[in-house]
MIKOLZA-843840 format. One record per residue (C-alpha): residue number from 1; residue in three letters; x, y, z. Coordinates in steps of 0.02 Angstrom, whole numbers. Layout:
# residues N
seq  type  px  py  pz
NUM  Ala  X  Y  Z;
...
END
This chain:
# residues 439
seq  type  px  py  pz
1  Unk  2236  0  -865;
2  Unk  2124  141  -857;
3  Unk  2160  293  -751;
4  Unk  2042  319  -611;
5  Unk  2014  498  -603;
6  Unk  1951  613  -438;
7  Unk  1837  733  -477;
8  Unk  1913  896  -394;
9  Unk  1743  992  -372;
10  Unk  1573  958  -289;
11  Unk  1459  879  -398;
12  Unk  1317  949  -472;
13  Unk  1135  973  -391;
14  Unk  963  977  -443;
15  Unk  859  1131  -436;
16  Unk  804  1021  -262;
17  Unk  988  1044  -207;
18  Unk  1005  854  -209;
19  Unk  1156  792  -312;
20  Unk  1114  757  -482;
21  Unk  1185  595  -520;
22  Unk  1077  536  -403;
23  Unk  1002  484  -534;
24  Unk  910  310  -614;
25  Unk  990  211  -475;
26  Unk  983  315  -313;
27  Unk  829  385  -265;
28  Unk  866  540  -136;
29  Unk  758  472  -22;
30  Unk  615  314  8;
31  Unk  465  414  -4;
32  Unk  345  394  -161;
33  Unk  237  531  -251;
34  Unk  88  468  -369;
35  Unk  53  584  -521;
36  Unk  -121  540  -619;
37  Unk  -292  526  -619;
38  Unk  -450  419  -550;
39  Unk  -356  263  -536;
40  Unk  -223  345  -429;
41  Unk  -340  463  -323;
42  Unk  -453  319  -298;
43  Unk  -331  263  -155;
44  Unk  -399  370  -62;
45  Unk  -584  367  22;
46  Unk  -580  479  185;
47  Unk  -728  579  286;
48  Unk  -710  698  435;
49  Unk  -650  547  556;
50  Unk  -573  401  460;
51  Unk  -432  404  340;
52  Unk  -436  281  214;
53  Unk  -284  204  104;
54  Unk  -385  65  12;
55  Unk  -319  -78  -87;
56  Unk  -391  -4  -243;
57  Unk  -228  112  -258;
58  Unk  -44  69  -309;
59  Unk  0  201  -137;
60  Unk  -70  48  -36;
61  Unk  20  -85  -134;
62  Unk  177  -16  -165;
63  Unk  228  30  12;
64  Unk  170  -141  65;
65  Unk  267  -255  -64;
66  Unk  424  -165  -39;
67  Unk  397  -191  148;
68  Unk  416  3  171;
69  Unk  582  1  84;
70  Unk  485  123  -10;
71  Unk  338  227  97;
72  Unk  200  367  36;
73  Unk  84  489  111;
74  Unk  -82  515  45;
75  Unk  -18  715  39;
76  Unk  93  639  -107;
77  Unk  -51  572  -200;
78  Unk  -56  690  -340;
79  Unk  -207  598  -431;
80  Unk  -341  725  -498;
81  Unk  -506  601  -561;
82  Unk  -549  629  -730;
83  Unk  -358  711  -784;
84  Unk  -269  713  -935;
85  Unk  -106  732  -971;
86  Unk  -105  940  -984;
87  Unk  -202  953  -802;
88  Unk  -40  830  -742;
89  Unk  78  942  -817;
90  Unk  -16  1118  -756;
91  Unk  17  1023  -596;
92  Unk  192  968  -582;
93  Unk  260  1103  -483;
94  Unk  156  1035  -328;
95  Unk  238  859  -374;
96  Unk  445  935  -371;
97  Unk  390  1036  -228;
98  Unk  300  886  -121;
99  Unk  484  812  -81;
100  Unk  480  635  -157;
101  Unk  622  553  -215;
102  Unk  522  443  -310;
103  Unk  357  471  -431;
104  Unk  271  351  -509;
105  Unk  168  426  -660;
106  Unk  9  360  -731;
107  Unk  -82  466  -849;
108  Unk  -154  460  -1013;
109  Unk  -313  356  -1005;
110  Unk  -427  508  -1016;
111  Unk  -313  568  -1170;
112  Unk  -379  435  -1274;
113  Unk  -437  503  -1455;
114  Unk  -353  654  -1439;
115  Unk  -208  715  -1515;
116  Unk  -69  607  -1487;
117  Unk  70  729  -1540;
118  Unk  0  837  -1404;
119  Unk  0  684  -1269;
120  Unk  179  645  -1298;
121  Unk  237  812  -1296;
122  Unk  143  830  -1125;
123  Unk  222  676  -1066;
124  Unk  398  716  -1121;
125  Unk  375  889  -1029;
126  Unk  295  800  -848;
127  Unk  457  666  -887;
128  Unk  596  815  -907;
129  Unk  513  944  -771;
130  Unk  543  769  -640;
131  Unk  705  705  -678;
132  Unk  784  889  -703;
133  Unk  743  898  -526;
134  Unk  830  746  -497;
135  Unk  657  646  -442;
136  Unk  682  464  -508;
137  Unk  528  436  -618;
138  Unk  429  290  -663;
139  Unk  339  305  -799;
140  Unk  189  186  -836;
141  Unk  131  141  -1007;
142  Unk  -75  157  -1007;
143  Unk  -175  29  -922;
144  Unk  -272  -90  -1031;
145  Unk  -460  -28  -1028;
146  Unk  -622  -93  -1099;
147  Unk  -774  28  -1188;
148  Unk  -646  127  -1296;
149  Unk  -703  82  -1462;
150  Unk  -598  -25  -1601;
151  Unk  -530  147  -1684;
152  Unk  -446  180  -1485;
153  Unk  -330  50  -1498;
154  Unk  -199  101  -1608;
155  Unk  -209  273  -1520;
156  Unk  -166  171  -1355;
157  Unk  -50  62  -1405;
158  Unk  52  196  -1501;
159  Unk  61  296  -1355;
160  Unk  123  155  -1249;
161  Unk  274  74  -1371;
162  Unk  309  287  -1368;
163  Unk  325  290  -1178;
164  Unk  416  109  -1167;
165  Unk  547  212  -1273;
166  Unk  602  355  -1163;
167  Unk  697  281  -1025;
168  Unk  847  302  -1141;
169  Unk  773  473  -1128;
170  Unk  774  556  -970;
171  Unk  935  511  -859;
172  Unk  836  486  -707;
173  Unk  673  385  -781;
174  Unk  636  198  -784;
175  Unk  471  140  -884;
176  Unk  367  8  -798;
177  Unk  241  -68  -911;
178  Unk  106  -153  -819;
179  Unk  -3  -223  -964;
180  Unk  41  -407  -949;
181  Unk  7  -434  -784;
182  Unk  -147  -316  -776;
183  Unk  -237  -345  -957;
184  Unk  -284  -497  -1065;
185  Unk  -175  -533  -1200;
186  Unk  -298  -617  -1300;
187  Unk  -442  -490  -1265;
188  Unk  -505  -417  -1421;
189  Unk  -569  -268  -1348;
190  Unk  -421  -222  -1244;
191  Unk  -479  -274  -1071;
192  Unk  -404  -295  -906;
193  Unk  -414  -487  -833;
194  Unk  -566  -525  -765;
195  Unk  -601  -468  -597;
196  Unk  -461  -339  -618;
197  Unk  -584  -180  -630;
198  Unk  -743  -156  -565;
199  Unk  -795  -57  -730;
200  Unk  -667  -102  -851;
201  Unk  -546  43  -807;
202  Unk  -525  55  -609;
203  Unk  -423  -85  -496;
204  Unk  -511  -171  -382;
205  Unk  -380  -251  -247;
206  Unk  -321  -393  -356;
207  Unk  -294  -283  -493;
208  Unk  -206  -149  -417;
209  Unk  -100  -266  -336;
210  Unk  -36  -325  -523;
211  Unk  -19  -155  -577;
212  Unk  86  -112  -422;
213  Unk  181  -260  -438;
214  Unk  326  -227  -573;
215  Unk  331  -59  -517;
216  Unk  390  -143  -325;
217  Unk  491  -268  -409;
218  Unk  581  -134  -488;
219  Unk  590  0  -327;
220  Unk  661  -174  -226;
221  Unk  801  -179  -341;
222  Unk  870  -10  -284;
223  Unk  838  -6  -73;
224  Unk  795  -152  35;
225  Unk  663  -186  136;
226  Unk  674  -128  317;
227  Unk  580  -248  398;
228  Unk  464  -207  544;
229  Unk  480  -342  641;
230  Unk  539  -298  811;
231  Unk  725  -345  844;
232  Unk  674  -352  1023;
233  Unk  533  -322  1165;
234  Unk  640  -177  1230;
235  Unk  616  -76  1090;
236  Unk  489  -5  1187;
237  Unk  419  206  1162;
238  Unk  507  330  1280;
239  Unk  527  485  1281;
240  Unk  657  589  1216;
241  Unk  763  431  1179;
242  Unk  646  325  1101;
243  Unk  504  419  1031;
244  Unk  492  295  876;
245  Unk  474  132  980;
246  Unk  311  29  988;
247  Unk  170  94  1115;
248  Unk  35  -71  1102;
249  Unk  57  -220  1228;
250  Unk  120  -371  1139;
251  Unk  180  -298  958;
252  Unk  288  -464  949;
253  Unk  148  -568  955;
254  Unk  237  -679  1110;
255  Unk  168  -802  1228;
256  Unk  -6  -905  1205;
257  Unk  -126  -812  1335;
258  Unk  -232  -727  1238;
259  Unk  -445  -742  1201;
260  Unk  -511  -840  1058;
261  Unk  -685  -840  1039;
262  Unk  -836  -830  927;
263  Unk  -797  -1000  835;
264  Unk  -597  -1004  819;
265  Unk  -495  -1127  904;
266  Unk  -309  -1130  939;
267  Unk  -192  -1016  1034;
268  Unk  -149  -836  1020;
269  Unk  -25  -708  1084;
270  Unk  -36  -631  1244;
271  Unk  -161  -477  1268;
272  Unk  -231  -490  1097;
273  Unk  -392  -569  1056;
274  Unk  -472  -644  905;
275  Unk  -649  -690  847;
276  Unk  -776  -664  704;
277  Unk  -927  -554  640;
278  Unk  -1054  -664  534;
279  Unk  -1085  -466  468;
280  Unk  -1221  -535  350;
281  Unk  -1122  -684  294;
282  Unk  -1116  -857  365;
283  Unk  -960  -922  454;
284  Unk  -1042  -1093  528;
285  Unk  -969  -1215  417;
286  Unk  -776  -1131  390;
287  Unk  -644  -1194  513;
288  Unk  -535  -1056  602;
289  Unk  -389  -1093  697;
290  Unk  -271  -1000  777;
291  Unk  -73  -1046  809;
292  Unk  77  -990  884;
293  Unk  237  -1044  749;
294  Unk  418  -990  751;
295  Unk  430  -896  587;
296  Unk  580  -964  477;
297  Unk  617  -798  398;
298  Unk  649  -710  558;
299  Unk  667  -865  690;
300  Unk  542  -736  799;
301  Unk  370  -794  856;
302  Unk  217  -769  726;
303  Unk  49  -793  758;
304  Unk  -46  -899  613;
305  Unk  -222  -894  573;
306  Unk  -272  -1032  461;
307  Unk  -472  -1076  374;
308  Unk  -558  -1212  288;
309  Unk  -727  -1263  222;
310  Unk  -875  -1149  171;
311  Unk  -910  -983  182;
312  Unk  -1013  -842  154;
313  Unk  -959  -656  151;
314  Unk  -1072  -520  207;
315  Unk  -1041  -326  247;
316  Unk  -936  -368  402;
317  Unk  -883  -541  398;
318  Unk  -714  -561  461;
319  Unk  -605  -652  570;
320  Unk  -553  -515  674;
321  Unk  -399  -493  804;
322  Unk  -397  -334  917;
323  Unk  -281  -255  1075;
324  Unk  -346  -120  1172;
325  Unk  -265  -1  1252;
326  Unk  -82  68  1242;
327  Unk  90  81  1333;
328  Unk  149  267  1394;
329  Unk  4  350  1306;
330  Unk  17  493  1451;
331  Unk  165  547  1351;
332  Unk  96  575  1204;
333  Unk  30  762  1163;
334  Unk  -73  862  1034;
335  Unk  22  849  856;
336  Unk  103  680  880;
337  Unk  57  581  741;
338  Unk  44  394  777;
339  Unk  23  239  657;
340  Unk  -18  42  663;
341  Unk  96  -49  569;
342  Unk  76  -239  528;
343  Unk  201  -367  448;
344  Unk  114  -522  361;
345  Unk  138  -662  262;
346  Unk  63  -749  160;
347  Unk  99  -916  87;
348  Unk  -4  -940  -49;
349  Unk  -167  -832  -99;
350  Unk  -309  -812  19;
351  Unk  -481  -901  -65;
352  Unk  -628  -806  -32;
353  Unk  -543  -628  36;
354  Unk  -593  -487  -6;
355  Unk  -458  -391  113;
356  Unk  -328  -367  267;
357  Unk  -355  -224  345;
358  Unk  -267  -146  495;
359  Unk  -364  -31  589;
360  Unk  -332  80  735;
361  Unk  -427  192  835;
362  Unk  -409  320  965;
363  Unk  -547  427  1066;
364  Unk  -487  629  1020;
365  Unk  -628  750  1151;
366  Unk  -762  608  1143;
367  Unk  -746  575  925;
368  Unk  -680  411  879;
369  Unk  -531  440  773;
370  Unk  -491  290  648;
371  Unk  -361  250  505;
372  Unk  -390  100  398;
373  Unk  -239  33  311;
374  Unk  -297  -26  126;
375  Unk  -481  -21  173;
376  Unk  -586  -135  44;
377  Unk  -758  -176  -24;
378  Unk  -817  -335  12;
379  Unk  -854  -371  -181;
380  Unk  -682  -364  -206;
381  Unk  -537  -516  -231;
382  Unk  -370  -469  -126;
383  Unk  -261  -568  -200;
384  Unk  -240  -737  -290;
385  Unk  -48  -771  -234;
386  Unk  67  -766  -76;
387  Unk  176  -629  -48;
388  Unk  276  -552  110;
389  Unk  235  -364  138;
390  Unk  199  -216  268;
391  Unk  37  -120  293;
392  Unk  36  36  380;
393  Unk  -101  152  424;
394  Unk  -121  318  377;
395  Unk  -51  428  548;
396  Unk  -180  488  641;
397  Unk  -129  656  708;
398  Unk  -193  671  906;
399  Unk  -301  850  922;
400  Unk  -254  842  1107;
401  Unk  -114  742  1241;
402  Unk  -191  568  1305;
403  Unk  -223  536  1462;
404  Unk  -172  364  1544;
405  Unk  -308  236  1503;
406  Unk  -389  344  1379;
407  Unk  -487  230  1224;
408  Unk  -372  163  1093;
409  Unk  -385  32  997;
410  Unk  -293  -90  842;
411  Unk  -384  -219  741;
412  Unk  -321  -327  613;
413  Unk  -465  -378  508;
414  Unk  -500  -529  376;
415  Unk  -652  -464  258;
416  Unk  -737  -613  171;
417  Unk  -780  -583  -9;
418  Unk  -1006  -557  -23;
419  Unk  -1046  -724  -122;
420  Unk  -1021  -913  -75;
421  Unk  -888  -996  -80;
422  Unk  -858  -1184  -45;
423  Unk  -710  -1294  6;
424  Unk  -588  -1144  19;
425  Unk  -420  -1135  152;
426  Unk  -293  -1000  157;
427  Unk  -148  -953  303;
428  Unk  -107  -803  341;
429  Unk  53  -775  474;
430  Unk  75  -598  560;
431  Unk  235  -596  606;
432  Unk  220  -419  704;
433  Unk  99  -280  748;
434  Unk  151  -124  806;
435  Unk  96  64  852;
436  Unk  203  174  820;
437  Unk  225  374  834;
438  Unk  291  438  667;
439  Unk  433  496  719;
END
């Protein structure tokens, strides 16, 4: 039998003052940093009054596979478009600093025909300047890309079977390589799947939902999801001893007394209401229905929104459901920062999507304020299979205390995808839907 021995002095830290075996396995904490260039930054679309995560970036996907198991911040989005592999190592400082526990790193597309003893040993030095600071690291190998030219492709895939080798490494990296379920194996010309890209190098939806994919398979395998749905309707915001509980009406989606209109039939939860934009598109010959169900993985109420038929997308065409207004909001002051969180499922894939977006919206000295969580374009797919996940908002950060009654707002909207489509149906179950101050 081996002796079990006791080590008789603290163990050692990072240069973060986190304990270094921390390691592979143990993240120090659930937040994620994103090191790279246009296809990381492109997560990101805001102006002066909206923030924007949009379903174009792994920050949006990530978070919401994991079920916030793992969460970002678009301050941790550390993509730079039009980087290579030096600008992501002049910048790595701002990554250690940023407090992470996680980065994912995707660089190296804009590397292509250069040097590639120069792009590993820039890689290498962004791998060893993370995990000496005890930051697990994912590294990805290079997305598959189109309009490289035929000499490009043994630069690529050198690089890559170079980066699949350096887990063994770097104590604290793990190598994610996303190329089978993001490119065609059988391409010739190195391309993504079709639909993947809108230009044969950036995600749409769909395709940055494969690339995020293996990368939240393998984050799952270290924390579990900390689901969203509420435990109970008392879990209610107060102050000082429950600054983190939900501020909307009916975040548990109980009872059947709420509005459907504009063309869906059904039931829905109380003080939430549902109907649809045409937006450009045509809605009169798709079926939309909504219904109360008792959802099996939590055995709480859901609400389910089911269509069917024929349908044409348009700028705005959505099924949309919406709650105005919100609980103790008089208690809320400049600073606070406040979010709209949403826990869905989905079955199977949703025909004819283009999106899910939650939205929510608050008046700040007469300017609407908005956050969109994983905003789309209605040329995009969403997604082509079921999964489980949470979407959050960006936190919208109030300018000035609310007073009781004051405008506020939270949408959950179903974008239908800009061309015909016939004989589609897809579910979708929201299982809660709650604002929230970050607290």
């Amino acid at each position: 039998m081996e002796e079990t021995i006791h080590p008789t002095s603290e163990p050692s830290v990072s240069p973060m003052g986190f304990p270094a075996s921390a390691g592979r396995d143990l993240p120090f904490n659930n937040l994620v940093a994103f090191l790279g260039d246009s296809i990381t930054s492109s997560g990101i679309n805001n102006d002066a009054s909206n923030l924007r995560d949009t379903a174009r970036g792994m920050g949006f996907w990530i978070p919401t596979l994991t079920r916030q198991a793992f969460q970002t911040r678009q301050d941790l989005n550390f993509g730079v478009s039009g980087d290579n592999t030096a600008g992501a190592l002049a910048r790595i400082q701002s990554v250690i600093d940023c407090g992470a526990g996680t980065c994912v790193v995707l660089i190296g597309t804009n590397d292509i025909g250069g040097s590639i003893s120069a792009t590993k040993a820039n890689l290498s030095a962004i791998y060893s300047a993370l995990t000496d600071a005890g930051i697990l690291t994912i590294a990805m190998t290079i997305l598959p890309r189109t309009a490289v030219g035929t000499s490009a492709y043994g630069w690529l895939n050198t690089i890559n079977q170079w980066i699949r080798k350096q887990e063994n490494n770097f104590p604290c990296l793990r190598v994610v390589d996303a190329s089978q379920p993001f490119g065609d194996p059988y391409s010739l010309t190195m391309s993504p799947l079709p639909g993947f890209t809108y230009d044969g190098l950036h995600p749409m939806g769909i395709g940055a939902r494969y690339a995020a994919q293996p990368v939240a398979d393998l984050l799952l395998t270290l924390r579990k999801p900390q689901s969203r749905q509420l435990q109970t309707i008392t879990d209610h915001y107060w102050p000082t001893t429950n600054e983190g509980g939900y501020l909307n009406q009916n975040p548990a989606l109980s009872g059947t007394g709420g509005s459907v209109s504009g063309g869906v039939t059904g039931q829905l939860a109380d003080h939430w209401s549902i109907t649809t934009s045409q937006g450009g598109g045509d809605l009169s010959a798709l079926s939309i229905a909504a219904s109360k169900i008792t959802h099996p993985a939590t055995g709480m109420a859901a609400q389910r929104i089911t269509y069917s038929g024929n349908v044409t997308g348009g700028w705005q065409t959505v099924i949309v459901m919406n709650d105005y207004g919100l609980q103790y909001q008089e208690h809320l002051k400049a600073g606070d920062k406040v979010e709209f969180i949403v826990e869905l499922d989905i079955p199977a894939g949703l025909p004819a999507v283009s999106g899910v977006v939650p939205f929510f919206a608050i008046d700040q000295a007469s300017t609407l304020k908005s956050a969109y969580g994983g905003s789309v374009s209605v040329s995009d797919d969403w997604t082509n299979s079921g999964f489980r996940g949470v979407i959050k908002t960006p936190a919208l950060t109030l300018t000035h205390a609310l007073a009781p009654g004051e405008n506020a707002r939270c949408d959950i909207w179903i974008y239908f995808k800009n061309v015909p489509h016939t004989g589609v149906s897809g579910t979708i179950d929201i299982l809660s839907a709650a604002v929230r101050k970050v607290v």
